[in-house]
C-alpha positions, 0 to 999 in steps of 0.5 A: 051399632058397629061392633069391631072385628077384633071386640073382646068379650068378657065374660064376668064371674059366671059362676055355681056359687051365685046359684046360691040363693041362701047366701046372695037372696033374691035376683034379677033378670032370669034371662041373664043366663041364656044371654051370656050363652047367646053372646059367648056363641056369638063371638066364638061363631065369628073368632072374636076373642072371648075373656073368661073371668072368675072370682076367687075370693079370699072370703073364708064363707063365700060360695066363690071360695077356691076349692069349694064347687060354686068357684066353678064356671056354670056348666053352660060356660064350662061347656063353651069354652074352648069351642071358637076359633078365636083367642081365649084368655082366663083371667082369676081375681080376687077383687071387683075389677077383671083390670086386677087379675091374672094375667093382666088383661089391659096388656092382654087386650092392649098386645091385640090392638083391642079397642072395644069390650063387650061386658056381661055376667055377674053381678050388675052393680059390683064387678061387671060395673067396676070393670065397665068404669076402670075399662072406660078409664082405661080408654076403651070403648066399652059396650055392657049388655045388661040384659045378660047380667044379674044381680042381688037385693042389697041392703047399705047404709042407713038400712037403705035397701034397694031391689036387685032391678033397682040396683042394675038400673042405676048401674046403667043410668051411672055407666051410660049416663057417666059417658063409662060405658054403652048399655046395649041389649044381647039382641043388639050386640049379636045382631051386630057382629053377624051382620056388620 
C-alpha cells in the first residue's frame, strides 16, 4: 500500500460527549481509540498533515452540544495536536460530511495538491462514511482505517435494529465494495508511511 508524502489525515469527531454511553448505547471496537492516537503520531512523526474535525451540533440534548464539555476533543487528541511538523487544519460542522464545514476543507486539501485521505474517528456508519463518499466524490483517494473507529447500536425502520459491528461492517462492504473508499487497518497505514 503506498500512502503519498503529502496524505491528510482526518481525524473525524474524536469527541468527550461520545463517552456517553447513556446517550448513544452500546459500542463497537474498544481498540478505536488507541489507533486513532497511533495514527495521528504517525503522521505528526512524518510531517504530514493532519485534519482535525469536531461536530458542533445544533441538537439542543446532544452531548456534542457547543458549550457543553462532550463538544470537546478527547483529551488524547487534545493533547496531540499541535505536536507535528506538518500542517494542521480545524475544521467544525454541524452536519455528517467534514466536506460541509469551516473553513473548507476541499479548497484546503486542494491549495495543498492533496490527492489521498486517511479517515478515522466516530462514528463508522455516520460521518466518517458520508466523509469517505463525498471525499470518493470529490475525486480523492480515500483510504478509511476501520479499526480506528466506533460506532453505535442503532435501531431504523421497521424496528429493524443492527449491532454497532453489523453496522461498521456494512459500512466498509458499501465503501470499499462501492469503489468510495480502500478500507485498511492502522497496522497497514502506519506501516506505510514509516517505511515507503
Amino acid at each position: 500500500m503506498e500512502i503519498t508524502r503529502n496524505a491528510a489525515l482526518v481525524v473525524v469527531d474524536v469527541q468527550k460527549g461520545f463517552e456517553d454511553a447513556e446517550f448513544w448505547g452500546p459500542r463497537n471496537n474498544p481498540a478505536a481509540d488507541e489507533n486513532i492516537a497511533s495514527l495521528i503520531a504517525a503522521w505528526q512523526d512524518t510531517g504530514r498533515r493532519v485534519v482535525f474535525v469536531r461536530h458542533d451540533s445544533h441538537e439542543p440534548g446532544s452531548p456534542l452540544r457547543p458549550g457543553h464539555e462532550g463538544n470537546d476533543f478527547k483529551e488524547y487528541v487534545q493533547e496531540q495536536r499541535g505536536k507535528g511538523s506538518g500542517p494542521e487544519l480545524l475544521v467544525t460542522k454541524s452536519v455528517n460530511s467534514a466536506f460541509y464545514g469551516t473553513p473548507d476543507l476541499d479548497a484546503w486539501l486542494k491549495a495543498a495538491g492533496i490527492t489521498q485521505v486517511v479517515l478515522a474517528g466516530i462514528q463508522t456508519n455516520m460521518c466518517v462514511e458520508t466523509t469517505a463518499r463525498m471525499g470518493g466524490n470529490l475525486g480523492y483517494d480515500v483510504l478509511v482505517a476501520l479499526d480506528a473507529t466506533h460506532t453505535f447500536d442503532l435501531t431504523g425502520p421497521n424496528g429493524w435494529r443492527l449491532t454497532a459491528e453489523e453496522l461498521a461492517r456494512a459500512s466498509a462492504v458499501s465503501l470499499h465494495g462501492g469503489g468510495f473508499a480502500r478500507v485498511v487497518t492502522t497496522g497497514e497505514l502506519v506501516a506505510a508511511v514509516h517505511h515507503p
